[in-house]
N, C-alpha and C positions, 0 to 999 in steps of 0.2 A: 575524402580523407585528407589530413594537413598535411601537405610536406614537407613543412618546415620539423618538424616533431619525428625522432627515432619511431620507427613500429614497435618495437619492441617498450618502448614507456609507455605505447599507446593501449599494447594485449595486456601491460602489468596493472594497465588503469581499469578495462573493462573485467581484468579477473579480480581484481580487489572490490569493485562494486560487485559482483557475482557472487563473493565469498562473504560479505558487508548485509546483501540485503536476501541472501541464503541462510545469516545468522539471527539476523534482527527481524526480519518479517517471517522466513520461512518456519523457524523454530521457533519461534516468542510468539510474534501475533498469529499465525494460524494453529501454535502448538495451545498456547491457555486454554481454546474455548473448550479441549478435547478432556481437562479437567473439569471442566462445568459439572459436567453430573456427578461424581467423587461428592464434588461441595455440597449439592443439593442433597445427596445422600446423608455425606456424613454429619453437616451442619444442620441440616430440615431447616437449608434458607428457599427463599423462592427461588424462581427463573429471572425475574424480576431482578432480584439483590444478587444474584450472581453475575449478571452482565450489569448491573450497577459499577462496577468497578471501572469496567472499560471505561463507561459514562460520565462515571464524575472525575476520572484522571483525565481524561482527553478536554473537558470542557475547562478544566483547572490550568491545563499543560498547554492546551493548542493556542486559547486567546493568550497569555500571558507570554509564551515563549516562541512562539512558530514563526512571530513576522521577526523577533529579533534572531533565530536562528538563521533565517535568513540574510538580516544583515550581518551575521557574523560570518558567514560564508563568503560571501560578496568581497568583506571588509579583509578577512585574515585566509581565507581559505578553506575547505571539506575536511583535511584530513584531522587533524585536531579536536571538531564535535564530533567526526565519527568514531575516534577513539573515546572521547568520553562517553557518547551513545550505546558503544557497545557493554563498558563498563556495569552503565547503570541498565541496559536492558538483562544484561549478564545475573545482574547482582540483583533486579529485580525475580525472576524465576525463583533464585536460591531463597529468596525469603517468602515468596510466598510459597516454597513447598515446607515452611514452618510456621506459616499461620493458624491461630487457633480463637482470635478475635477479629470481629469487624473493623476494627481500628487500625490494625496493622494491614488488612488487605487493601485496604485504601493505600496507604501508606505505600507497599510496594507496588501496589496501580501506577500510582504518580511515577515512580520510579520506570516502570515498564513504559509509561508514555514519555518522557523523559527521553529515554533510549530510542522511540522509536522517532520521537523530531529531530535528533540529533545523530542520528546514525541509520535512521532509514531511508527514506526516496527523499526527502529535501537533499541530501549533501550527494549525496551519488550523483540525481540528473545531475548536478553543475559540474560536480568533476569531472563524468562522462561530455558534459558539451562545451565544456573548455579543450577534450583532447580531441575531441570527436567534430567533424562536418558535415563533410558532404554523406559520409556514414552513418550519420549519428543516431539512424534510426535501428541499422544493425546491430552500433555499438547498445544502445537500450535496451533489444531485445536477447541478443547473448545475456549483460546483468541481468536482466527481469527474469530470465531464465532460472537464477539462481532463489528468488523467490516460488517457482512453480516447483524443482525439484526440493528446494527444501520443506511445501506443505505439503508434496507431494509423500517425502518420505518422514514424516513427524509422526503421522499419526502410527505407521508402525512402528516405530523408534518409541513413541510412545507407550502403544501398548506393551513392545517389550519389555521394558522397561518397569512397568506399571507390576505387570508380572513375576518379575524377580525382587523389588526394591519398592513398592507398595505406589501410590499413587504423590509423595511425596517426595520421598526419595528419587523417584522419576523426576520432578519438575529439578529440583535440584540436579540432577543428573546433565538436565537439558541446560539448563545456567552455566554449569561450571564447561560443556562443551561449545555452547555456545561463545564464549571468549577464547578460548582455545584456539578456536577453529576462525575470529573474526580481525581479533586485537594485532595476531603476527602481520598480517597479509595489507591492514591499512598503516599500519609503522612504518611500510617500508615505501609507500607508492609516495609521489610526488604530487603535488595539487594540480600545478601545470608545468612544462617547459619555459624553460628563461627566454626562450625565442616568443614564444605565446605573449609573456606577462607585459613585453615590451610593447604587443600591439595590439592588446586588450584596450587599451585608449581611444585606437584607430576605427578597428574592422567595424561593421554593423552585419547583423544577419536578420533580415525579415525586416529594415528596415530602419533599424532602432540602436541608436550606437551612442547617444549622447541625451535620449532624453530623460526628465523626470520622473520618475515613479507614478507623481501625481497625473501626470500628464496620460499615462496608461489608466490609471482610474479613473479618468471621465471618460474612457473609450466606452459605448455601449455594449462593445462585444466580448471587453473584460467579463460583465455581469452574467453573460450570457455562457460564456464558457463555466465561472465558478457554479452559475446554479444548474447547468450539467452535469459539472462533475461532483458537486453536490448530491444529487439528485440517484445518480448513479451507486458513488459509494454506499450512498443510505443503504439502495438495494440489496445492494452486493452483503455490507455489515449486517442487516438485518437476517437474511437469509444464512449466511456461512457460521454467524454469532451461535445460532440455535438449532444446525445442522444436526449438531450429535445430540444434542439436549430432545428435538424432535424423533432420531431415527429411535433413541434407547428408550426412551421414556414414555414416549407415544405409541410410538409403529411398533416397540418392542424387537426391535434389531438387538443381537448380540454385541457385546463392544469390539469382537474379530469381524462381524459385517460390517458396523456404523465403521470400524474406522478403514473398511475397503472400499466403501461411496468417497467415506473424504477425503482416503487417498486419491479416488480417480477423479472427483472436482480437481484438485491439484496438477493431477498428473495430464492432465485435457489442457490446464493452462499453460504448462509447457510450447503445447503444438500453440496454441492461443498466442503465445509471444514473437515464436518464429515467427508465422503467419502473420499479426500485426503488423512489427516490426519489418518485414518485409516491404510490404503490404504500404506502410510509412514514406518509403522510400521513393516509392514509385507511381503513386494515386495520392491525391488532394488529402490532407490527415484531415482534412472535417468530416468526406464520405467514410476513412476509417472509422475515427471515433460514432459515427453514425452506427456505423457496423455493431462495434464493441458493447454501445448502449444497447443496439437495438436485441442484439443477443441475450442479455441480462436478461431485460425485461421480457423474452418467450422463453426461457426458461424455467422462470419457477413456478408457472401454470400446473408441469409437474408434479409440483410439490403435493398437488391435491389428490396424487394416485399413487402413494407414497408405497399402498399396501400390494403392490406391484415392483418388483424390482427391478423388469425392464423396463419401466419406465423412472425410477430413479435412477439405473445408467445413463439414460437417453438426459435424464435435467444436470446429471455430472459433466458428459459431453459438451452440450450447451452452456451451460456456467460457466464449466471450465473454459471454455476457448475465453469465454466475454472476460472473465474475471482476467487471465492472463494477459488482455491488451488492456486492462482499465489505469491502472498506474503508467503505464507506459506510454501510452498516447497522449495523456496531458501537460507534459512539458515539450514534446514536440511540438505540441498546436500553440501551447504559449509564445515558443522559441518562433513559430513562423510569425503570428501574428505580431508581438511585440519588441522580440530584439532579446540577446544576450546579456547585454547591458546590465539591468537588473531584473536577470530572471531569477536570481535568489529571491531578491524580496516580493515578487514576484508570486514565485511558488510557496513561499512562506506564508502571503497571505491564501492562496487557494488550499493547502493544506490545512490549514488550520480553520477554514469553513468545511473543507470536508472533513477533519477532525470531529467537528461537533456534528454534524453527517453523520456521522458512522459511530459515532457516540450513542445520541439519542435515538436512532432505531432501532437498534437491539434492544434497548431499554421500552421504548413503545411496544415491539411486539410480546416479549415478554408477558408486558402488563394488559396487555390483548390477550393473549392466552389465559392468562389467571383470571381473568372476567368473562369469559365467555367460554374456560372449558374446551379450547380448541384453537388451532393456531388456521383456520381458515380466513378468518376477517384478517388478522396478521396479514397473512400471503397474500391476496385481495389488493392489499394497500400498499404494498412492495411492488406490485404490478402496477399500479398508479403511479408512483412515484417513480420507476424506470422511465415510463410513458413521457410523462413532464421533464424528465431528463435529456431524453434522444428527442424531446420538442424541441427543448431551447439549442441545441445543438445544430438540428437545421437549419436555426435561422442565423447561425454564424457566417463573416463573409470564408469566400476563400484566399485571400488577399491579405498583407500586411495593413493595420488600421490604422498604424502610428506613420508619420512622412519620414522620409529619412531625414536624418540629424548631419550637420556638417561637424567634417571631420575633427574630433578630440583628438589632445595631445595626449601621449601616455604621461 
């Protein structure tokens, strides 16, 4: 941990990412999928055209905005897009719990992806590894944590919710708390300490303190980390996207069971954080993320014994732990391999390949289900895809790839 930096700016940084991405990932992105079926019910849209939305906001949002997100971090600082991320993740919920055409759900799509390159894990990791060091795997997994409890607690919030105030009124509900609960708490944090900014010129961590962006993009091991985590997300989106869609519609779960599975995937990713994050700190982060992929991928073998509930605890368990290290572990191994420097643009550009990751899988299995009648071949192909993920992973060094840089001036 830095010494130069009060502790106490340093707990007010990791509780505002905590509270940041408990608002924007916990409640937005793992709360939407849990309206999937509402839609399909009340609309008689597909499986297909409901996670269409995620799809074509992320493929719109990610290429277009995610590597300049990044440089806007880098350039001006976290706290500023994560105030307007939470805004438009906020304000997206509240409109689509008033959607009644295809036009406008798109519309507030964009708006919800929008929110989540601006206010979810792009700007947090750097604010967190700006305050964070020799910790900074702690510091990750404390924030991340606020992701696992808030999908953890969504889906019954959800449901209550659904219950008293119709399935509408719920999403709206989650909109207007979701700002409530995210916009105070990054108002007030600082991006870094005046001590920090002056030697942000200087320091290098993993090696890389001065050099080019470009320069990290001809590293072979850049390609090799994004099509991991690539490869992973896919998994992860595909699976979690059509969670409730598979338990209600398929297996015929009640919506008080389906949403006790998705609470405890979530609530598994809790331990999942600690544990990585731990875990980060003190073992090589390539054998973690080794871990993290390797988990996803025997997980949803489950999925194929669905009509079994102890065995959809046992694929909640496993998911959950993998799911809870998979955001978390990726700008670490970034941070070791490539440097500080510019691990915005950096992670701007790996998010935004797994942006369209996690886009188009949900939308493939989908459209796998509607043609064959059954989300087996889906599942099947999620398990391939983890597999090619925790490949290219192996073959990562454990070593920083880029040479150290001589010392910049700030």
């Amino acid at each position: 941990m830095m010494t130069d930096n009060p502790r106490g700016l340093q707990m007010r940084a990791a509780a505002t990412s905590f509270v940041a991405l408990f608002s924007v990932v916990g409640l937005a992105l793992y709360g939407l999928p849990l309206y999937y079926d509402h839609m399909v019910t009340e609309f008689g849209w597909s499986r297909t055209l409901v996670t269409s939305g995620n799809a074509v906001s992320k493929l719109l949002v990610g290429p277009l905005f995610g590597f300049f997100a990044g440089w806007i971090v880098d350039r001006f600082g976290p706290r500023k897009l994560m105030m307007a991320g939470i805004l438009m993740a906020g304000g997206a919920l509240i409109g689509l719990g008033n959607v009644s055409a295809l036009w406008s759900f798109y519309v507030f799509y964009v708006f919800n992806a929008l929110g989540y390159v601006c206010g979810g894990p792009l700007p947090n990791q750097v604010l967190l590894s700006r305050w964070f060091d020799k910790s900074r795997g702690k510091a990750m997994g404390f924030a991340y944590l606020g992701i696992g409890i808030g999908g953890a607690v969504v889906p019954l919030i959800a449901y209550r919710l659904t219950l008293l105030l119709g399935w509408r009124g719920s999403l709206q509900a989650l909109g207007v708390l979701l700002i409530a609960l995210a916009l105070p708490a990054v108002y007030f944090v600082k991006d870094r300490a005046p001590e920090q900014r002056q030697k942000d010129g200087r320091r290098s961590y993993g090696g890389d303190a001065g050099k080019d962006i470009r320069v990290v993009l001809r590293q072979p091991s850049f390609y090799l980390l994004a099509l991991g985590s690539m490869c992973s997300i896919a998994a992860v989106g595909g699976a979690n996207q059509h969670l409730k869609l598979f338990l209600t519609l398929d297996e015929h779960f009640s919506q008080a069971d389906a949403a006790k599975v998705v609470s405890l995937v979530l609530s598994c990713s809790i331990a999942g954080r600690l544990i990585m994050g731990w875990l980060a700190d003190r073992v090589s982060k390539k054998y973690v993320m080794l871990l993290i992929y390797s988990l996803v991928a025997t997980s949803i073998p489950f999925l194929f014994f669905a009509g079994s509930r102890e065995f959809m605890y046992v694929f909640a368990a496993i998911f959950g732990i993998g799911l809870g290290g998979e955001y978390l572990i990726i700008p670490l191994m970034a941070a070791d391999l490539f440097g500080l420097r510019s691990l915005g643009k950096l992670m701007g550009v790996i998010l935004t390949a797994d942006g369209v990751a996690e886009a188009l899988s949900p939308m493939l299995i989908g459209y796998l289900r509607e043609r064959t009648g059954a989300y087996n071949l889906g599942f099947a192909l999620l398990i391939a895809i983890a597999l090619v993920g925790a490949a290219a992973i192996l073959f990562l060094p454990q070593k920083p790839t880029v040479p150290v840089a001589e010392p910049v001036s700030a």
